[in-house]
C-alpha positions as CSV (number, residue, x, y, z in Angstrom):
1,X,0.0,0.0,0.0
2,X,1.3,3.5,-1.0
3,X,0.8,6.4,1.5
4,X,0.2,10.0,0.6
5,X,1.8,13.3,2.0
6,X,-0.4,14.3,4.6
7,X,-1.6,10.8,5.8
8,X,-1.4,9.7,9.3
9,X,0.3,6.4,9.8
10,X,0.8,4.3,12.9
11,X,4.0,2.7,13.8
12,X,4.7,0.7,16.4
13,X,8.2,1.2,19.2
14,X,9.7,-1.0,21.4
15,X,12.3,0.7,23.5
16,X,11.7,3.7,21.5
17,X,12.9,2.5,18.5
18,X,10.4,2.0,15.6
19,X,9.9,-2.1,14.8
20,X,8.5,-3.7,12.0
21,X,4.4,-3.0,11.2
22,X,4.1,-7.3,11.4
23,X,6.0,-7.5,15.6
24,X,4.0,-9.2,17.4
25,X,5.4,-7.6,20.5
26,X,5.9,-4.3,20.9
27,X,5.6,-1.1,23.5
28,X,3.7,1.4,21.8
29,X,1.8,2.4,18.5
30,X,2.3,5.9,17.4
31,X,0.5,7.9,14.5
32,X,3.1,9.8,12.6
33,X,2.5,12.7,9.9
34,X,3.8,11.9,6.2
35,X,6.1,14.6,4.7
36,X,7.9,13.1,1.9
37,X,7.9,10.0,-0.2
38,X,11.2,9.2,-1.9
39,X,11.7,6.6,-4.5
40,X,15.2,5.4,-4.9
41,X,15.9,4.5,-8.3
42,X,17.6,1.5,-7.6
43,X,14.7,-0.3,-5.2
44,X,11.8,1.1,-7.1
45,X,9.8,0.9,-3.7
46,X,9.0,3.9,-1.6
47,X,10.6,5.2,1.8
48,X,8.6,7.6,3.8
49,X,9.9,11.0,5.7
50,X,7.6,11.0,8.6
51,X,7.5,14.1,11.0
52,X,8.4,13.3,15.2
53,X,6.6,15.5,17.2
54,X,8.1,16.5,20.0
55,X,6.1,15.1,22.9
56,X,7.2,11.6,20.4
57,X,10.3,9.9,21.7
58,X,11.9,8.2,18.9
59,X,15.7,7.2,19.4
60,X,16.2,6.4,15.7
61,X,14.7,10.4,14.3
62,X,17.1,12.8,13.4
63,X,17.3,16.4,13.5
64,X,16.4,17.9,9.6
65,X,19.0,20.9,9.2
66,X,18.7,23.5,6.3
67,X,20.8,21.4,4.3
68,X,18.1,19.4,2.7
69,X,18.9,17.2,0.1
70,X,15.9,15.6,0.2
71,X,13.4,18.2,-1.1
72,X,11.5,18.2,2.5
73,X,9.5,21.5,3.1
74,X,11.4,24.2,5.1
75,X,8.8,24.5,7.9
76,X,10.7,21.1,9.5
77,X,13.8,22.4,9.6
78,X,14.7,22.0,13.7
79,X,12.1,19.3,13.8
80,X,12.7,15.5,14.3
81,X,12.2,13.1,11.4
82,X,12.6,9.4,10.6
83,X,13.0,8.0,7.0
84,X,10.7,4.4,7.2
85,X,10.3,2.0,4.5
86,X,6.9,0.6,3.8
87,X,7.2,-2.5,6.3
88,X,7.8,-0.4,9.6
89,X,4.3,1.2,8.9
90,X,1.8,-0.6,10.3
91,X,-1.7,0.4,9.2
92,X,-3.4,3.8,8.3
93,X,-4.0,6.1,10.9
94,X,-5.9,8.8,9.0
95,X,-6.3,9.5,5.6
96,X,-5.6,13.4,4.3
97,X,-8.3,15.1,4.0
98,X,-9.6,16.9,1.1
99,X,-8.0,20.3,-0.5
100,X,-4.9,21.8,-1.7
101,X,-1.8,23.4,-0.6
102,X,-1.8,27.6,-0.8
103,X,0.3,28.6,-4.0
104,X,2.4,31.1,-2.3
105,X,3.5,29.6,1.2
106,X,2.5,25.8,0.5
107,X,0.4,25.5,3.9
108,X,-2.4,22.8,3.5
109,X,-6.1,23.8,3.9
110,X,-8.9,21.7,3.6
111,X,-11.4,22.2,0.8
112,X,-9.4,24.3,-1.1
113,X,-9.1,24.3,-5.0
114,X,-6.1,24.3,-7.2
115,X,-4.2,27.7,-7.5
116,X,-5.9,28.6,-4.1
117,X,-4.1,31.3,-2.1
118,X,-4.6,31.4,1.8
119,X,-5.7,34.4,3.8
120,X,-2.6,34.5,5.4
121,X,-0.7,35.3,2.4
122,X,-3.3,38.0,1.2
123,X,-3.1,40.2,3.4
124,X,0.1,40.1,4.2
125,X,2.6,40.7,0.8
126,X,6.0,40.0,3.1
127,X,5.0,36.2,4.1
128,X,7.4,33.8,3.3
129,X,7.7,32.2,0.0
130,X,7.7,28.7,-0.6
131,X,10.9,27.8,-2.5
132,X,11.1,25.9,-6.1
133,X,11.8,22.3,-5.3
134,X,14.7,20.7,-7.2
């Protein structure tokens, strides 16, 4: 099963370290944010970035920094992450719900239609852009 940006998936720890979706044993189940998918062109199969928040205690997430190779938004940088291939996700939490991103800043609101600009961003002209990804 492929996951979306913006679903809610839920993973299970053990010792704080995230364990395959299939343990039968295990401390905790969390529901974690997609950010990012990322195919690697040599597996074909999809890893996910998911977002730690920080009342979360994962030992295996890692600070994301401003050097992002990865093409993950720039709202996460100094927030936890963990990059999770499609076995350590157990089931589907929640599924995204329905709109679009804002053109300008790239904030998602619900039941928004393409080219849609928030309020945010009109009214005021000095909000940060959302930079090209490469």
């Amino acid at each position: 099963m492929t996951y979306d940006i913006g679903d809610h998936v839920i993973v299970r720890t053990v010792s704080g370290f995230i364990v395959s979706g299939r343990t039968e044993v295990w401390d905790d189940e969390i529901e974690l944010s997609v950010v990012k998918k990322i195919m690697w062109s040599e597996t074909e199969v999809y890893e996910y970035v998911l977002f730690v928040p920080c009342h979360v205690l994962i030992k295996s997430s890692t600070l994301m920094d401003s050097r992002n190779k990865l093409g993950i938004p720039q709202k996460f940088v100094g927030e936890h992450i963990v990059i999770v291939k499609p076995q350590y996700i157990t089931r589907l939490g929640r599924q995204r719900a329905d709109g679009n991103n804002c053109a300008n800043c790239g904030d998602f609101c619900n039941y928004a239609t393409e080219g849609f600009t928030c309020y945010s961003c009109r009214t005021n002209p000095y909000r940060q852009k959302m930079r090209p990804q490469k």
